[in-house]
FIDREN-709648 format. One line per field, with one value per residue (C-alpha): residue number from 0; x, y, z. Coordinates in Angstrom, 1 decimal. Example, Ala and Ser with C-alpha at 12.3 -4.5 7.8 and 13.67 -1.06 7.14 Angstrom:
nuse	(0,1)
xx	(12.3,13.7)
yy	(-4.5,-1.1)
zz	(7.8,7.1)
END
This chain:
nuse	(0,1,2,3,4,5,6,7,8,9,10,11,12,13,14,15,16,17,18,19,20,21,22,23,24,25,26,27,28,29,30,31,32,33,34,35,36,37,38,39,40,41,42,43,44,45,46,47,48,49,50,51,52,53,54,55,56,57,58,59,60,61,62,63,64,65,66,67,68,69,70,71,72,73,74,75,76,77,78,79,80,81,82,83,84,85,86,87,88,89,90,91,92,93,94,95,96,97,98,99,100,101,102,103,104,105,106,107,108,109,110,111,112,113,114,115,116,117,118,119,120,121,122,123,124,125,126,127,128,129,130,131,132,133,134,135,136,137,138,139,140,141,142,143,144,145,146,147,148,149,150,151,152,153,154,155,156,157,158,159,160,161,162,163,164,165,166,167,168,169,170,171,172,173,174,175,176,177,178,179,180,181,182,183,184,185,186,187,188,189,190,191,192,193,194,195,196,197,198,199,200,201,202,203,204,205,206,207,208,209,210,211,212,213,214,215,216,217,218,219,220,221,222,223,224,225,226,227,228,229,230,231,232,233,234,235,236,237,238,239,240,241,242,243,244,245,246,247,248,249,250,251,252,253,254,255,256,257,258,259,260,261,262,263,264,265,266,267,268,269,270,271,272,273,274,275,276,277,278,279,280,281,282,283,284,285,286,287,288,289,290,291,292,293,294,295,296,297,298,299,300,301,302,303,304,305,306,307,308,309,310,311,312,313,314,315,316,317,318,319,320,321,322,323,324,325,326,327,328,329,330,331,332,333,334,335,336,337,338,339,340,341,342,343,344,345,346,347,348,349,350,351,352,353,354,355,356,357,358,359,360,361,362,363,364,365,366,367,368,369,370,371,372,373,374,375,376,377,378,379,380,381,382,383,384,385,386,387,388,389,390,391,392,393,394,395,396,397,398,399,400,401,402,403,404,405,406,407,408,409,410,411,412,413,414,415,416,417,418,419,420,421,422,423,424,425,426,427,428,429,430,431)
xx	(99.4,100.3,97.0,97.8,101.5,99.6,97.2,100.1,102.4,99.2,99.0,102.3,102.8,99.8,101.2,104.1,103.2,106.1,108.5,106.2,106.1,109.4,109.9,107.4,108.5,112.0,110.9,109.0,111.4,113.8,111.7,110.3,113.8,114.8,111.3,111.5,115.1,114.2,111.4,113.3,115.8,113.1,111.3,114.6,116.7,113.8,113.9,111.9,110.9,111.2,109.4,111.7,114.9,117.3,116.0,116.9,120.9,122.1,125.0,128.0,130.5,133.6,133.7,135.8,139.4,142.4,142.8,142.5,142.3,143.3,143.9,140.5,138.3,134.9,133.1,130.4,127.3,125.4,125.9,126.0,122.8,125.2,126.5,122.5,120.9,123.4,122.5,118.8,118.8,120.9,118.4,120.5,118.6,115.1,114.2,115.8,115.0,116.7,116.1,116.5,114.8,113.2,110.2,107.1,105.2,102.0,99.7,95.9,92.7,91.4,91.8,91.1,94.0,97.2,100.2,103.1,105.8,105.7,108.5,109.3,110.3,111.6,112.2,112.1,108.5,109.9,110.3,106.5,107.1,110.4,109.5,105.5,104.1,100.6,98.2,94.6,93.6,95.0,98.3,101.9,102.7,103.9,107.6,106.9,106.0,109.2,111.2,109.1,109.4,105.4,103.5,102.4,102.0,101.6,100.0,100.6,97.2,98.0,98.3,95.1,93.0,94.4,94.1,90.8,89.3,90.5,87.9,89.8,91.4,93.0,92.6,92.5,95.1,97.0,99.5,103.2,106.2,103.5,103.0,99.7,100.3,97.9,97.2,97.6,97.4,97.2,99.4,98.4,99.7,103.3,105.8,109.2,111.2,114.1,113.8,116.2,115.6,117.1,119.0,120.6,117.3,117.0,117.2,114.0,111.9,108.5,107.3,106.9,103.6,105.1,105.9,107.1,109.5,112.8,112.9,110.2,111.7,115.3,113.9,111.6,114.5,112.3,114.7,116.2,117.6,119.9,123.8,126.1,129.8,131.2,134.7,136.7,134.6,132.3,131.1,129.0,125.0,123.8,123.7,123.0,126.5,128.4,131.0,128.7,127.1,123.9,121.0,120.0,119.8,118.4,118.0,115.8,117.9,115.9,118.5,122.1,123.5,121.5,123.6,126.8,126.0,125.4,128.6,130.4,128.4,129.5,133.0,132.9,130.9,133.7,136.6,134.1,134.2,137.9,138.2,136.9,138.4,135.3,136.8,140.3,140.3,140.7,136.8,135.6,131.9,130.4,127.1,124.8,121.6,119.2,120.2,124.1,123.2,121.8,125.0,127.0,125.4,125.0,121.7,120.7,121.7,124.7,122.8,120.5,122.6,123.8,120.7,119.8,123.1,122.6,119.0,119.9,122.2,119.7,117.7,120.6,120.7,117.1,116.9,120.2,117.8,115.1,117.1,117.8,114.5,113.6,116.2,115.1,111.3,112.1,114.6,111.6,109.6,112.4,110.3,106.8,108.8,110.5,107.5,106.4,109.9,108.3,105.1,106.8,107.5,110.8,112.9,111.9,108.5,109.4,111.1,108.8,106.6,109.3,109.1,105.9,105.9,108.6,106.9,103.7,105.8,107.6,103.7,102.8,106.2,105.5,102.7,104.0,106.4,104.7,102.9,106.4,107.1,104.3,104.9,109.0,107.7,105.2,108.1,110.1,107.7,108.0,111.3,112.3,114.7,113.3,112.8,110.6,107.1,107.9,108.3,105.0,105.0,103.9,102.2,105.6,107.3,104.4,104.9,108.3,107.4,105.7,108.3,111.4,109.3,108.8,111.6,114.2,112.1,112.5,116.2,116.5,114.6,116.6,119.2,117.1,114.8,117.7,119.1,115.6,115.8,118.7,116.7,117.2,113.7,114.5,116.4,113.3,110.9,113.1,113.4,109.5)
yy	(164.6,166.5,168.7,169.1,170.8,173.2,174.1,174.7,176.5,179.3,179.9,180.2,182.7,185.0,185.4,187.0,188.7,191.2,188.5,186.5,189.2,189.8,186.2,186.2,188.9,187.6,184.2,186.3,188.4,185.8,183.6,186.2,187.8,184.0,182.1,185.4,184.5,180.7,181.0,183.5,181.0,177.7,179.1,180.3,177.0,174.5,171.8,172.8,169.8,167.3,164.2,164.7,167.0,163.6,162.3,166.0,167.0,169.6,168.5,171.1,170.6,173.0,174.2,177.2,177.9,177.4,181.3,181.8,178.4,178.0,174.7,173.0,175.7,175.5,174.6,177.0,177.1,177.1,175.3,176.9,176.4,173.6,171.3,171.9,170.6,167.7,166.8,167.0,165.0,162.4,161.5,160.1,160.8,159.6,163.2,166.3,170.1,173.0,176.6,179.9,183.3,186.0,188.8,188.6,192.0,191.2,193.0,192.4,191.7,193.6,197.2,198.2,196.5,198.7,196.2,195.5,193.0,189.6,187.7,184.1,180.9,179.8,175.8,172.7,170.4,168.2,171.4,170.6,166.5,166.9,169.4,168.1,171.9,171.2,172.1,173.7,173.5,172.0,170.2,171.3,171.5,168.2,166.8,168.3,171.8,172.1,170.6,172.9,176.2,176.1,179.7,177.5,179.0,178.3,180.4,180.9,181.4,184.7,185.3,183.8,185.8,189.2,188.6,186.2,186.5,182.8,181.3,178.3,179.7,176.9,177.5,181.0,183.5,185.7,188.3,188.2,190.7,191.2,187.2,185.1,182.4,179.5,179.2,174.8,175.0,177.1,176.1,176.1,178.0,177.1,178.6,176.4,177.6,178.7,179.2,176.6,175.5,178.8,180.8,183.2,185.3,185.3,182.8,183.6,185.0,184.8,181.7,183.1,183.7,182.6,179.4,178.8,176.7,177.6,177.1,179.4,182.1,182.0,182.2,185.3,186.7,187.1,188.8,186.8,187.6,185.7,185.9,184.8,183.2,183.7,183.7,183.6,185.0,186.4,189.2,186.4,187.8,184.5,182.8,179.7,179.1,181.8,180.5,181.0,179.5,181.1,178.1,175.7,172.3,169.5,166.0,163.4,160.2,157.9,156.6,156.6,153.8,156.2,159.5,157.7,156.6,159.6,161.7,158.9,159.8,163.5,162.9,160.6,163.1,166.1,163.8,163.5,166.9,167.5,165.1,167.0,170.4,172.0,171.7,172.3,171.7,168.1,166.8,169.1,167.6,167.9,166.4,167.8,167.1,169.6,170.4,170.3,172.9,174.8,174.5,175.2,178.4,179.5,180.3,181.5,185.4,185.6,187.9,185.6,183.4,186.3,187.2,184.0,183.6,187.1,186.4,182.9,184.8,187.0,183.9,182.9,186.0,185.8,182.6,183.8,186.7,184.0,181.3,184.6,185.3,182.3,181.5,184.6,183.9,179.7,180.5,183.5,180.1,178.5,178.0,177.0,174.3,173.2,173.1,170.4,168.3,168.4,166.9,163.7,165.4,164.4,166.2,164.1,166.3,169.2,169.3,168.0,171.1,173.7,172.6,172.8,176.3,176.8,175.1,177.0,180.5,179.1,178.2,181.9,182.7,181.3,183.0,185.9,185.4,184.0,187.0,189.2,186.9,187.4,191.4,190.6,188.8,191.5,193.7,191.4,191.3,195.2,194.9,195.4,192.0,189.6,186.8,189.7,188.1,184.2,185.1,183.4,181.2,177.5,174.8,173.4,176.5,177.3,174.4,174.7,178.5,176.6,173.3,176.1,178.4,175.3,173.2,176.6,177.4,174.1,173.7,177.5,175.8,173.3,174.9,177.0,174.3,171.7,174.7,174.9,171.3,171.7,173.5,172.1,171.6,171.3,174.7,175.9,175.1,176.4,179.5,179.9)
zz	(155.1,152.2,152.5,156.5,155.7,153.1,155.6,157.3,154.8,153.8,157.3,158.2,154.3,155.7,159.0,157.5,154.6,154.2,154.0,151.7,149.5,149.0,148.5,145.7,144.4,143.8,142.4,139.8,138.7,138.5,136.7,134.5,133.4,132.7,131.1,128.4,127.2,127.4,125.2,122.8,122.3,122.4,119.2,117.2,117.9,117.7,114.8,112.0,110.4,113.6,111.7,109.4,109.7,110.3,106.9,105.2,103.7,102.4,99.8,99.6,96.5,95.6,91.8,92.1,90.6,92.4,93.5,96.6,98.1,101.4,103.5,104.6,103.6,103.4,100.1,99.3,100.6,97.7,93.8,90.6,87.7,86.3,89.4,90.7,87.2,87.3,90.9,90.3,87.0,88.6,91.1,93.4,96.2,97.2,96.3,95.7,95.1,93.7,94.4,95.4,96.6,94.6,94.3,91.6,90.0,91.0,88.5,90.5,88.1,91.5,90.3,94.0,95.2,93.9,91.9,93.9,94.9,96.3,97.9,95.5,95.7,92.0,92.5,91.4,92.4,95.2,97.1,97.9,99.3,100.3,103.2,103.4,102.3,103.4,100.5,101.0,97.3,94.2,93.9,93.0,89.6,87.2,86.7,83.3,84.0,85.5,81.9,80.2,81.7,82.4,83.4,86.3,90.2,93.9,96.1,99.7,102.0,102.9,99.0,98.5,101.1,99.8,96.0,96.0,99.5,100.2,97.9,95.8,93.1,91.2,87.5,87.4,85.7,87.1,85.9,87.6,86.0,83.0,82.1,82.3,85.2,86.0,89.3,90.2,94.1,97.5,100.1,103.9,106.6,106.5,107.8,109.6,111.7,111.2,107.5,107.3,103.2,102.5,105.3,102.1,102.7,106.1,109.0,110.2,107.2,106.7,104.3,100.3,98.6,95.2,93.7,90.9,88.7,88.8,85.1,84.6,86.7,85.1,81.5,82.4,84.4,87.2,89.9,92.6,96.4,98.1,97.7,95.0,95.0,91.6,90.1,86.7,84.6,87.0,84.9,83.0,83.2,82.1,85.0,84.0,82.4,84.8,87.4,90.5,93.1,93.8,94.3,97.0,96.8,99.5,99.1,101.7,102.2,104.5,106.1,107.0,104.9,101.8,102.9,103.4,99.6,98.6,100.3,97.8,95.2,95.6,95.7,92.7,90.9,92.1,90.7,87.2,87.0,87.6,85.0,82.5,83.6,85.3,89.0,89.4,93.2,94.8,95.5,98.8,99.8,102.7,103.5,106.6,107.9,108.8,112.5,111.6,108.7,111.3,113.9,111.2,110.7,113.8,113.2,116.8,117.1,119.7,121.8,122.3,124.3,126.3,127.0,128.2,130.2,131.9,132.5,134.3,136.8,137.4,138.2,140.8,142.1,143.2,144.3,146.5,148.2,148.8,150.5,153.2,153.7,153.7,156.2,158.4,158.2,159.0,162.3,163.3,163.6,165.9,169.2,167.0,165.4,168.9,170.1,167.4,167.8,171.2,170.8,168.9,165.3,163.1,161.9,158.4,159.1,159.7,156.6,154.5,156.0,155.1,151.4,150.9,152.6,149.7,147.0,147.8,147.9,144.0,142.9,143.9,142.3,139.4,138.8,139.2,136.5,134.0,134.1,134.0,131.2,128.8,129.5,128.6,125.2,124.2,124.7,122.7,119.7,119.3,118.7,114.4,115.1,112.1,114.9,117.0,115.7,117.2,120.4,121.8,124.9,124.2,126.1,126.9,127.7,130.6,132.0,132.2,133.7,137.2,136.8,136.8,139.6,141.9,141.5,141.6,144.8,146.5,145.7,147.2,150.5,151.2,153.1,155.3,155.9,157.1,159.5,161.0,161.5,163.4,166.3,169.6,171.0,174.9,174.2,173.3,175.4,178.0,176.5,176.6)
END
């Protein structure tokens, strides 16, 4: 039967072709404008690490003086060298990392390939486990390269192809800010997003091609990005003893029983250090898991969301203009669709006929604006925004292109379909 009322539908769709067109034409648009925003916003507000983001907290503590203080402000968002060593040696946590941004003088043993700067990661090993960096060759460096300040590196693939043409090149030696580094692994393509482990450089920055302990960095003075939170003595260079918050530090509690434990943990260890005159406020934790830190944040660019409000009234707007031409070309039909009530059709049937007409016009539609959408995305990717590059459509978001096309299309039917219904046949067939 189902076949029958699609014979019937293309039939009906050629015979008026104008009116078919313009229907089209408005499902596409619609659906274009609104499947570009979608996708815009699916890629920058998807979860990162979705195996694991529930498992993944970042711990916030409050160190700073009393100057300033306002009631039920925010802690920072970010610790200082001492609360972050403390943390990490505690090991509180079924594993924990401490980090921050920074750039590397690459010094090539290519002497066709001109020196120049690399964006860093100085941190801790369980940066590697923690968020499951895939590795293509080699290993991350050992507990005790990190106590010991090792001249010990990561490279990124990317790294790899441009300085060694993507050959394995664990074991080698390479020169970073005029030191000797042993190469230990190559990471694979990686690259979450957001770039939630560190949203100081950037909420959607490009993955590193340097890794390296933290230790290693701060004793070379290697220069870092990112923001810093100081007070007091502020003008303190050393900034492993200053009064600032300038690292990142995430721990992996498996479950919620763990974090709970571990909140308490931060609060006893805020009292500790009120105790001994470090802190001078009351103990201000707080304790969110990946997807809160991202709320938090407000990591999705407003605009965004107006985009994809103004794009989705555009949507209703079209789907407005169909359901009157669909109207139009449905009552145009009037006496051909008397003439079936006639012959012993229901009204049940008739209807089901009219949406498939309309499903076959969203399919068409849909189409239509995937196509529009792919054009709105490439446009999208020109853009200078740091987010530009992600905008790619996805297996799920073209399905959701035809599922939105067709299901918009068939809601948009309904009402002109139900007034055809309403036809009296006798009236009609005398009219004929």
């Amino acid at each position: 039967m189902f076949a029958y009322y699609l014979d019937l539908a293309l039939r009906s769709l050629k015979r008026n072709k104008v009116l078919t067109a313009l229907m089209v034409l408005a499902i596409a648009l619609g659906i274009g404008a609104s499947m570009t925003t979608l996708t815009v916003l699916h890629v920058l507000s998807g979860d990162p690490m979705p195996n694991k983001s529930a498992k993944l907290y970042y711990p916030q503590l409050d160190p700073r003086d009393l100057d300033g203080m306002r009631p039920d402000e925010e802690p920072p968002k970010q610790v200082s060298w001492i609360d972050g060593m403390n943390l990490l040696h505690a090991a509180r946590a079924d594993r924990q990392v401490l980090m921050t941004g920074g750039a590397g003088a690459i010094q090539p043993s290519n002497a066709s390939i001109e020196p120049f700067f690399e964006d860093a990661r100085f941190t801790t090993r369980g940066f590697f486990p923690i968020f499951d960096v895939p590795f293509l060759y080699g290993h991350p460096w050992s507990p005790q390269d990190d106590d010991a300040s090792a001249r010990v590196v990561v490279l990124s693939r990317k790294l790899n192809e441009k300085l060694y043409g993507g050959a394995d090149s664990t074991g080698k030696v390479m020169h970073i800010g005029g030191k000797d580094f042993r190469i230990v692994g190559v990471i694979d393509t990686w690259r979450p997003t957001p770039h939630f482990y560190d949203l100081m450089t950037g909420n959607y920055s490009d993955s590193e091609g340097l890794y390296m302990p933290l230790t290693t960095a701060v004793d070379l003075k290697f220069p870092t990005n990112g923001s810093r939170d100081c007070w007091s003595n502020s003008a303190n260079t050393d900034m492993k003893t200053a009064n600032c918050t300038w690292l990142q530090f995430w721990v992996e509690l498996d479950t919620p029983a763990k974090a709970a434990a571990y909140k308490q943990y931060l609060v006893n260890y805020s009292q500790q250090q009120k105790s001994l005159g470090r802190f001078q406020r009351e103990p201000n934790v707080h304790l969110r898991d990946l997807m809160q830190w991202l709320d938090y944040n407000k990591v999705v660019p407003s605009d965004v969301h107006l985009q994809m409000w103004l794009a989705l009234g555009f949507l209703v707007v079209c789907l407005v203009n169909t359901i009157g031409l669909m109207l139009a070309k449905f009552l145009r039909r009037a006496s051909e669709l008397g003439v079936r009530r006639a012959l012993g059709a229901s009204r049940r049937t008739v209807f089901a006929q009219l949406l498939v007409e309309a499903g076959a016009v969203g399919l068409v539609g849909g189409i239509g604006g995937l196509l529009l959408a792919l054009l709105g995305l490439w446009l999208v990717r020109l853009q200078p925004s740091s987010y530009a590059q992600l905008a790619h459509l996805d297996l799920e978001m073209l399905a959701g292109t035809f599922l939105l096309a067709v299901g918009a299309t068939l809601l948009a039917g309904l009402l002109p379909a139900w007034r055809a219904c309403l036809v009296t046949p006798a009236l009609q067939l005398k009219s004929n």
